[in-house]
NUBAFI-723909 format. One line per field, with one value per residue (C-alpha): z, y, x; residue in one letter; residue number from 1. Coordinates in steps of 0.02 Angstrom, whole numbers, plus 50000, padded with zeros to 5 digits. Each point is the difference from the previous one (the first is absolute). Layout:
REM residues N
pz: (Z ...)
py: (Y ...)
px: (X ...)
r: (a ...)
k: (NUM ...)
//
This chain:
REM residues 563
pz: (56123 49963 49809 49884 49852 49859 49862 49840 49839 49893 50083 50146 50092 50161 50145 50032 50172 50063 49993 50093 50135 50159 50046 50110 49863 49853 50130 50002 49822 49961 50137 49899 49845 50078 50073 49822 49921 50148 49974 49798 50035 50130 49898 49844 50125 50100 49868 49896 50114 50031 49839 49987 50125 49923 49829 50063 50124 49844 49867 49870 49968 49813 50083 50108 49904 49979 50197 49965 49831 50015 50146 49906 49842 50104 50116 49823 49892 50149 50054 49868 50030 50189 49974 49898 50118 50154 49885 49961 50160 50138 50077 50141 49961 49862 50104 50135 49864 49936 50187 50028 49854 50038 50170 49921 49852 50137 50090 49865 49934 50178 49948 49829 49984 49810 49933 49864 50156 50068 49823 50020 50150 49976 49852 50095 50152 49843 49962 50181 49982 49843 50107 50160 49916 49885 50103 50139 49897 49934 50196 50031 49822 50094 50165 49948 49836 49930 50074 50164 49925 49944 50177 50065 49837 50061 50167 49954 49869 50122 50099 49855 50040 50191 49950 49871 50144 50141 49882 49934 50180 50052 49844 50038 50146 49993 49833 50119 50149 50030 49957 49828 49836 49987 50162 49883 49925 50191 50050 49899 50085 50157 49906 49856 50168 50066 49834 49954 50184 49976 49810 50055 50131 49922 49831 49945 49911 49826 49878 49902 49823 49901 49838 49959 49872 50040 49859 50025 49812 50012 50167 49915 49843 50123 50073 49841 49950 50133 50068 49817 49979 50172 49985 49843 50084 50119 49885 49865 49980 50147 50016 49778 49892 49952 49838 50041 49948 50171 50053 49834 50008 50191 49922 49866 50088 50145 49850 49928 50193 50006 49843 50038 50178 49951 49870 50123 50134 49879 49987 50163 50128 50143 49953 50101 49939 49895 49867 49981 50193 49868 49918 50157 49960 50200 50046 49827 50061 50174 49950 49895 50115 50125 49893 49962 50173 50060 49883 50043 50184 50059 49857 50071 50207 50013 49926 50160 50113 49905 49958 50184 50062 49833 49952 50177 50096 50098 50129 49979 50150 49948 49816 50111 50097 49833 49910 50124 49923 49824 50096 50101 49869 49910 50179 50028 49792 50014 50154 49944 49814 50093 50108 49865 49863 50147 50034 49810 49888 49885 49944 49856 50056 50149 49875 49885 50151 50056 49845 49967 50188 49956 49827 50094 50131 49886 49916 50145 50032 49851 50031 50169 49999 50109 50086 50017 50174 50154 49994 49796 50006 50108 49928 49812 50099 50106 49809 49915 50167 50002 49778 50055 50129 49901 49874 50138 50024 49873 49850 50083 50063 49851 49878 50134 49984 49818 50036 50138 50140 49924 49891 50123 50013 49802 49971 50153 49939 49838 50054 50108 49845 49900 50155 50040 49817 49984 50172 49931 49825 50088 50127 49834 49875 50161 50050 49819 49976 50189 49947 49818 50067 50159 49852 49884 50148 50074 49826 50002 50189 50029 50026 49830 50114 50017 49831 49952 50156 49934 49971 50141 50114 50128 49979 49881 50163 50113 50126 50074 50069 50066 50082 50135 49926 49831 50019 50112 49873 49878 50122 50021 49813 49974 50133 49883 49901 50114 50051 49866 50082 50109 49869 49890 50118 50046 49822 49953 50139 49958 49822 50043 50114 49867 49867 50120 50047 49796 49971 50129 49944 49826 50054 50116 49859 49882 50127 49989 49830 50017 50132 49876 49892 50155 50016 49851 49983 50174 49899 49888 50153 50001 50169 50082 50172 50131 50039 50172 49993 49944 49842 49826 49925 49878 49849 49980 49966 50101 50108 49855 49852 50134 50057 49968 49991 50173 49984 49992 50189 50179 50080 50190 50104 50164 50158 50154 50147 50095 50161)
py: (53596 50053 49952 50103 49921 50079 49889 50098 49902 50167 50129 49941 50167 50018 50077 50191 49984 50130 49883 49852 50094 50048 50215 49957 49881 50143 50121 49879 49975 50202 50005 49871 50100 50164 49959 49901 50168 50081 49888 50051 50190 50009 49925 50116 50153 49964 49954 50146 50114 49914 49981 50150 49939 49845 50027 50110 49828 49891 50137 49976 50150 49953 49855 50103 49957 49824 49959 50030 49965 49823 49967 50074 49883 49846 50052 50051 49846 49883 50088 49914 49829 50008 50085 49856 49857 50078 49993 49815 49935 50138 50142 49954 49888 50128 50151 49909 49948 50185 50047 49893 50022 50191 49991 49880 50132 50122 49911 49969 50202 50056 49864 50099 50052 50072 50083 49824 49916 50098 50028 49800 50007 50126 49895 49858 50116 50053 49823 49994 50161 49952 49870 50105 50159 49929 49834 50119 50115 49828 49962 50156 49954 49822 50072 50140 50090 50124 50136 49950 49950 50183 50049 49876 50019 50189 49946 49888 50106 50130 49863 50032 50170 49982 49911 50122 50115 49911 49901 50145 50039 49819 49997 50196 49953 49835 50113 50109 49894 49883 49830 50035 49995 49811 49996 50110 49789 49933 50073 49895 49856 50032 50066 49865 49876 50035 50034 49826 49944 50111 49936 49803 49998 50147 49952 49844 49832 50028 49948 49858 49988 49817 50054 50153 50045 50122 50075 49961 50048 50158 50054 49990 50061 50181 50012 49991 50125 50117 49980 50068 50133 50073 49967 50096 50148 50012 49988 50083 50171 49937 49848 49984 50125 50003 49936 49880 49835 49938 50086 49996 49810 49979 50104 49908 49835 50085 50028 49827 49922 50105 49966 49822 49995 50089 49865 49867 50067 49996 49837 49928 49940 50092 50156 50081 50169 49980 50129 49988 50100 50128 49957 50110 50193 50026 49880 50084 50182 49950 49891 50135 50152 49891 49980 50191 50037 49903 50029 50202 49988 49845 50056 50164 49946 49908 50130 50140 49916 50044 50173 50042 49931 50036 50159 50084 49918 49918 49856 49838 49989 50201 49918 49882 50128 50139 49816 49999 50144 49884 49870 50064 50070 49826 49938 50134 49949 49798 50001 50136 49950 49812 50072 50102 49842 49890 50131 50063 49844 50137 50032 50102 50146 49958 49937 50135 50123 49898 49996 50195 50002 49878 50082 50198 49911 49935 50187 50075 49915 49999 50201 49959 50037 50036 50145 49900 50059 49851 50040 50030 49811 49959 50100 49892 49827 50034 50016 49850 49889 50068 49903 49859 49948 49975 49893 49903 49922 50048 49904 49820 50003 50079 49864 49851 50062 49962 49802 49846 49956 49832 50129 50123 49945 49996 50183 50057 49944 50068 50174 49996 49933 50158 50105 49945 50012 50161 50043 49885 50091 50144 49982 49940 50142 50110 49948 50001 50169 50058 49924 50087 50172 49989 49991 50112 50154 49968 50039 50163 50026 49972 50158 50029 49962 49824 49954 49889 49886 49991 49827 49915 49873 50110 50156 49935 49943 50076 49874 50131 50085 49817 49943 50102 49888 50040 50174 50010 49885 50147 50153 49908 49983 50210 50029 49965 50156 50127 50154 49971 49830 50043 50114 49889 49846 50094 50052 49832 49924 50146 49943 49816 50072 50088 49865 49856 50144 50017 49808 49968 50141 49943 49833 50080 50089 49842 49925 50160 49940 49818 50073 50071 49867 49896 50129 49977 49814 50007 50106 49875 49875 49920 50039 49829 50015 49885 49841 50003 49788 49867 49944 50038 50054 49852 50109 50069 49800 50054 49852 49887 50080 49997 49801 49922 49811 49988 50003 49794 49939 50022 50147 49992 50153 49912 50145 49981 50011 50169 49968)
px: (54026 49821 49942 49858 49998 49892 49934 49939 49975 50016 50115 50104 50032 50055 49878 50075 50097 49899 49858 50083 50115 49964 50034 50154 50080 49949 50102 50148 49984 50015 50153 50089 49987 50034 50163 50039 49986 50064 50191 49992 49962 50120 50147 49961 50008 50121 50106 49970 50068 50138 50044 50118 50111 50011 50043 50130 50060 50007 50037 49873 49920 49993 49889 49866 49852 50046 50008 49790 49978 50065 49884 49857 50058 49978 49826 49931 50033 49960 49846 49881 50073 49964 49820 49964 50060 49919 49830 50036 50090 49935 50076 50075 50146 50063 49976 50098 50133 50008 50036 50126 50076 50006 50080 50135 50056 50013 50130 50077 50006 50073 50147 50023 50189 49984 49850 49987 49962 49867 49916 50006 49927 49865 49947 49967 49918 49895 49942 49909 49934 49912 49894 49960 49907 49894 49952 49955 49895 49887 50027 49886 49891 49959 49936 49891 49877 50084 49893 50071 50161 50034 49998 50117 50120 50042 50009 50142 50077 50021 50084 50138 49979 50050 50177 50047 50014 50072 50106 50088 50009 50079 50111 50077 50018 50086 50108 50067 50039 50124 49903 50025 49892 50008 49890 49846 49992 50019 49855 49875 50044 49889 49870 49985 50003 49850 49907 50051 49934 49812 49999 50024 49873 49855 49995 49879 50082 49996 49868 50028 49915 50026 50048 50170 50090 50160 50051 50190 50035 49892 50100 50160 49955 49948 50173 50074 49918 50014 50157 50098 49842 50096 50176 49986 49914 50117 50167 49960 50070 50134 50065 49954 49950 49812 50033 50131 49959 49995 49869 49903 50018 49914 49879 49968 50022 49879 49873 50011 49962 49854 49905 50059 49925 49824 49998 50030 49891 49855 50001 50039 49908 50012 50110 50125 49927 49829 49997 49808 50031 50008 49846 49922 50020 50017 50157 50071 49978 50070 50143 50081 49952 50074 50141 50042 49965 50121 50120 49982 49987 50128 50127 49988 49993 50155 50098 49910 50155 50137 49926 49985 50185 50089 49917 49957 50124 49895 50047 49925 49910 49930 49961 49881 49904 49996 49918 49820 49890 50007 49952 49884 49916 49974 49917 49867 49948 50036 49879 49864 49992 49980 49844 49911 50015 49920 49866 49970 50071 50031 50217 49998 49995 50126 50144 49996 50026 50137 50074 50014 50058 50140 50063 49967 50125 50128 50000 50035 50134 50074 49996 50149 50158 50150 49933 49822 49951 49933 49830 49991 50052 49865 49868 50039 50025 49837 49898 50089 49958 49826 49987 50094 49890 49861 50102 50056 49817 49886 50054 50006 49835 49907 50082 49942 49826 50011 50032 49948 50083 50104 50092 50030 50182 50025 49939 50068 50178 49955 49981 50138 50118 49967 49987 50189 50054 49967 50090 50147 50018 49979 50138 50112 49972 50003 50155 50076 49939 50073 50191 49992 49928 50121 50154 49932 49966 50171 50072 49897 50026 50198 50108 50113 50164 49931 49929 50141 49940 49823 49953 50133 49923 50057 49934 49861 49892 49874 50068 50099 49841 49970 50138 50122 50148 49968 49973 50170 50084 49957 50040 50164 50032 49944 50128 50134 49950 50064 49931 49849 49977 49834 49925 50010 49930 49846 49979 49995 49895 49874 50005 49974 49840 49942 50011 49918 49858 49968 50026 49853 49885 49999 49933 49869 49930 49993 49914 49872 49984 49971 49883 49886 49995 49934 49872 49948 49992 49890 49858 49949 49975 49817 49924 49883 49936 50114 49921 49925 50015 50114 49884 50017 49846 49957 49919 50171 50065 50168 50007 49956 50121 50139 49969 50185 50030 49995 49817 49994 49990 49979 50094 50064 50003 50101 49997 50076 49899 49997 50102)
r: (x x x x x x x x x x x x x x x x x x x x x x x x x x x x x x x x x x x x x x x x x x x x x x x x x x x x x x x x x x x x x x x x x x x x x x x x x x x x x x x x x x x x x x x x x x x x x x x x x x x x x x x x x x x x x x x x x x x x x x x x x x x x x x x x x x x x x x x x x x x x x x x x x x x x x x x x x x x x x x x x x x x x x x x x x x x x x x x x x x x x x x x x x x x x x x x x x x x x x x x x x x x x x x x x x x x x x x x x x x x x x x x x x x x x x x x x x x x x x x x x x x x x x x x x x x x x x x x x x x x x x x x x x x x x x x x x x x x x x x x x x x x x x x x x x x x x x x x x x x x x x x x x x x x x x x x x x x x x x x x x x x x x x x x x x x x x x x x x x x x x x x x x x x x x x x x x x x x x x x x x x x x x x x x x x x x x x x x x x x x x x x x x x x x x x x x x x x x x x x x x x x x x x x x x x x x x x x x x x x x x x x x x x x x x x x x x x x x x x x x x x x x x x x x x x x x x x x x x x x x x x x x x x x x x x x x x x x x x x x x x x x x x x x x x x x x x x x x x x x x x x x x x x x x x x x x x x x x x x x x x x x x x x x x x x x x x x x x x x x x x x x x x x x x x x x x x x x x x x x x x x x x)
k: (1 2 3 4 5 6 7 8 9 10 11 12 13 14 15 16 17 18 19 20 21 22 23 24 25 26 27 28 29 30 31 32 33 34 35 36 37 38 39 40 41 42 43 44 45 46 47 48 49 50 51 52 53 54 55 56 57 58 59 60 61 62 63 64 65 66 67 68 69 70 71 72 73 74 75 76 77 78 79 80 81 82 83 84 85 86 87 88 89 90 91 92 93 94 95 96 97 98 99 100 101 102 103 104 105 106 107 108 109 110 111 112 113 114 115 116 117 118 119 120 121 122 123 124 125 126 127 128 129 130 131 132 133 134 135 136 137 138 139 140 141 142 143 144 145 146 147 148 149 150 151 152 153 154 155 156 157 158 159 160 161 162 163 164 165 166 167 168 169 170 171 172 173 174 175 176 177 178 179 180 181 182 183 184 185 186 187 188 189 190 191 192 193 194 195 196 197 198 199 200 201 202 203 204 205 206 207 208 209 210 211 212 213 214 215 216 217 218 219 220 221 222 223 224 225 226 227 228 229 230 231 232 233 234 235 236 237 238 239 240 241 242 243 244 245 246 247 248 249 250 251 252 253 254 255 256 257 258 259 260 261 262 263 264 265 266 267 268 269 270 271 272 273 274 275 276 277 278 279 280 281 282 283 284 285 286 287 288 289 290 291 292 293 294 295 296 297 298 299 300 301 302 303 304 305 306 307 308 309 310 311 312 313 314 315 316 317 318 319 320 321 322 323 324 325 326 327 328 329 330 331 332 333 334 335 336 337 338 339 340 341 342 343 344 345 346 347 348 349 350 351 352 353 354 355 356 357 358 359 360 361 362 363 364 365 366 367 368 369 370 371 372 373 374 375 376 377 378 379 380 381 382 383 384 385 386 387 388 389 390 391 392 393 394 395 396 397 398 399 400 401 402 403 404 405 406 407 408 409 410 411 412 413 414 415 416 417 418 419 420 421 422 423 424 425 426 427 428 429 430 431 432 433 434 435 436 437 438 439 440 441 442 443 444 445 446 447 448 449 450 451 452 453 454 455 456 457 458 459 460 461 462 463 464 465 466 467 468 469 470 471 472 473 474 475 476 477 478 479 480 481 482 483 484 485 486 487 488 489 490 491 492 493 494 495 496 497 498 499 500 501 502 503 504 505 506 507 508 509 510 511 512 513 514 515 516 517 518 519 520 521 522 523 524 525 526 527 528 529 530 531 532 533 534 535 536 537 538 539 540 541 542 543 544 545 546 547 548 549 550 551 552 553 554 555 556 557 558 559 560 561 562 563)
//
């Protein structure tokens, strides 16, 4: 194994790979981190559509959000820790342990026999997640400038793009045939394989510095308070009321963890998240827009599925195909917003367009409803893709502009913490919102013969537009009533259309909402030209106000040799 070692007496920071790699091991390096982001995108899409069928397998439509919100709660509280290792250890080994990792929890979800176990499972899924997407972003931060690093950012966003339509594709299809859902986790396997294979031969030995400090009591101080912060959002006004005092203790408790971990990252060492991040007006304006937008848009996204198979009646497999225009949208945006950055180096103007594309999306949607026409769908999928796309790419690479390449994985993971905690409180106050607006409309909705059912388990479920067993089981049960029976069946399955339809449309249009706030947020973001090299300029004392501990001692950059 080939050695560069790099001796600096003040700041011991590693040589960009860009600088030290040959072209064919930079286009190994990129393949490895495509097809990492390739195995994450494909399980969230796949999945997703899926997900229909498989809460009507395991009964647990009272669980739907949590299936996502669980592996969300683990990628999001993780993703700091790992961001922070790869910066002190290297990227490589944790990347490869986030991978593996992955591939493991989705064995273990296509063994899930209850929907406990597969919120389990997802969880730990969630855990590897929250090392592959931000170690592969500082990946791309380590290789090349940020001029050229916009360009190559949308090229792999859109990569994200590309399995959010053949995964719904693969996971309708797999739905609907007879492998069964538990094969939309099987199919990882092959792909995490040879990611694993590209990532262990591509990627350079990690860097070594002399001196770390892992803040182990900062990284649990973070999950505690997250993890009650969501658990309340997504009980309260279900599982509790809102002012039980369940869920205004893990509020409080959630509140206590935070003011205790902002006290404790202020004074340690090397911080899990450094609030003076926030001492820059630009990673501020960029964390929370990418914060609400995510909240908004992913919130708003993973309920599209259930709208189109629950609502239209759509297959699983036709769910899939009705999914591309969103997506397709988000590609033409992730790559062109990534070629004009690179050209210009200018973003303002580019995120505030895609954020009034993203909330004019969300609006139109929230305008659907059961007699929402094919191409009206893809007309307001086609505008929300064509916001999202930019958000995809933009934010990363205008906040690693800001600092030098030995943080890169630090503020990468830092944006991508409050990126995912908004999609994760999203996804929970969505999904608390869709159960109480589902019961409320059904109360409205249910023919006057049947409002002495209202509020059984049986009826009391859109399920039945879910599953052909539960919709016989409840055919076979209206049966009993005679010559009224069918009336009164289609009646009801109308009223359960027409409640979901509401249900959904209500949460479209808060995410309209949250979608203007975003908007908002993005104008007051402070506009520098991208870097066209890997340097900080030293009048603006970045690279010195931003030297760690580490900074005492030699630094080894080990690379393998090209084969």
């Amino acid at each position: 194994m080939a050695e560069v070692r790099i001796e600096t007496l003040d700041h011991p920071v590693p040589q960009p790979w860009g600088e030290t790699l040959s072209r064919r091991r930079i286009g190994f390096v990129i393949a490895a981190v495509m097809l990492g982001m390739l195995l994450s995108a494909l399980d969230q899409t796949v999945v997703g559509t899926a997900m229909p069928r498989i809460i009507a397998s395991l009964d647990g439509m009272q669980h739907y959000a949590w299936v996502a919100t669980g592996y969300l709660l683990a990628s999001t509280a993780s993703m700091p820790i790992w961001g922070k290792l790869s910066d002190a250890y290297g990227r490589k080994r944790f990347f490869i342990v986030g991978m593996a990792i992955f591939i493991t929890g989705s064995v273990l979800c296509g063994q899930s026999h209850s929907m406990t176990e597969l919120i389990l499972f997802r969880a730990f899924q969630g855990l590897g997640a929250g090392a592959m997407m931000p170690i592969s972003q500082a990946i791309i931060g380590d290789i090349f400038p940020p001029a050229q690093r916009a360009r190559w950012t949308g090229v792999l966003m859109s990569v994200w793009g590309v399995a959010t339509i053949i995964g719904p594709l693969i996971g309708g299809w797999i739905t609907d045939s007879s492998l069964g859902w538990r094969w939309t986790f099987y199919v990882n396997v092959p792909v995490g394989i040879l990611a694993l294979v590209f990532a262990a031969y591509a990627l350079p030995a990690h860097v070594s510095l002399r001196k770390h400090r892992i803040d182990y009591l900062g990284s649990t101080l973070l999950v505690a308070a997250v993890v009650p912060l969501l658990l309340g959002l997504s009980w309260g006004g279900n599982t509790y009321a809102w002012t039980s005092p369940e869920i205004l203790g893990m509020f409080a408790f959630s509140l206590v963890m935070w003011v205790t971990f902002f006290l404790r990252e202020m004074r340690a060492a090397e911080p899990v998240i450094n609030p003076r991040l926030f001492q820059n007006s630009i990673f501020t304006v960029s964390a929370l827009a990418s914060a609400l937008t995510s909240a908004a848009m992913f919130g708003a996204i993973m309920f599209l599925p259930l709208f189109v198979q629950g609502v239209l009646g759509k297959s699983a497999t036709n769910s899939g195909i009705i999914l591309m225009p969103l997506m397709m949208g988000a590609i033409v945006t992730s790559i062109g917003a990534g070629q004009i950055l690179s050209r210009t180096g200018k973003y303002k103007v580019i995120v505030i367009v895609g954020s009034i594309l993203s909330a004019l999306g969300a609006y139109l949607l929230s305008r659907m409803g059961i007699g929402t026409s094919g191409m009206t769908l893809v007309r307001n999928m086609v505008v929300m893709g064509l916001g999202l796309g930019v958000a995809m790419s933009a934010y990363t690479v205008i906040v690693q502009n800001q600092y030098p390449s030995h943080r890169l994985g630090e503020v990468t993971a830092g944006l991508q913490f409050f990126r995912s905690i908004g999609s994760t409180i999203g996804l929970a106050v969505f999904g608390t919102i869709l159960n109480n607006e589902f019961a409320a409309n059904m109360k409205a909705n249910l023919p006057a013969a049947l409002q002495k059912y209202n509020g059984s388990t049986t009826l009391d479920n859109p399920q039945v537009l879910l599953s052909p067993q539960a919709s016989s089981s409840v055919h076979a049960m209206f049966a009993k009533f005679g010559a009224q029976g069918e009336q009164l069946f289609q009646a009801f399955m109308h009223a359960v259309r027409l409640s979901l339809a509401t249900a959904i449309s209500d949460l479209f249009f808060l995410a309209a909402i949250v979608g203007v706030i975003g908007l908002v947020v993005v104008l007051f973001l402070r506009e520098e030209p991208l870097r066209r090299t890997h340097a900080i300029d030293p009048e603006s004392g970045e690279e010195d106000s931003e030297a760690g501990p580490e900074a005492d001692g030699p630094l080894t950059l080990e690379a393998e040799p090209v084969a």
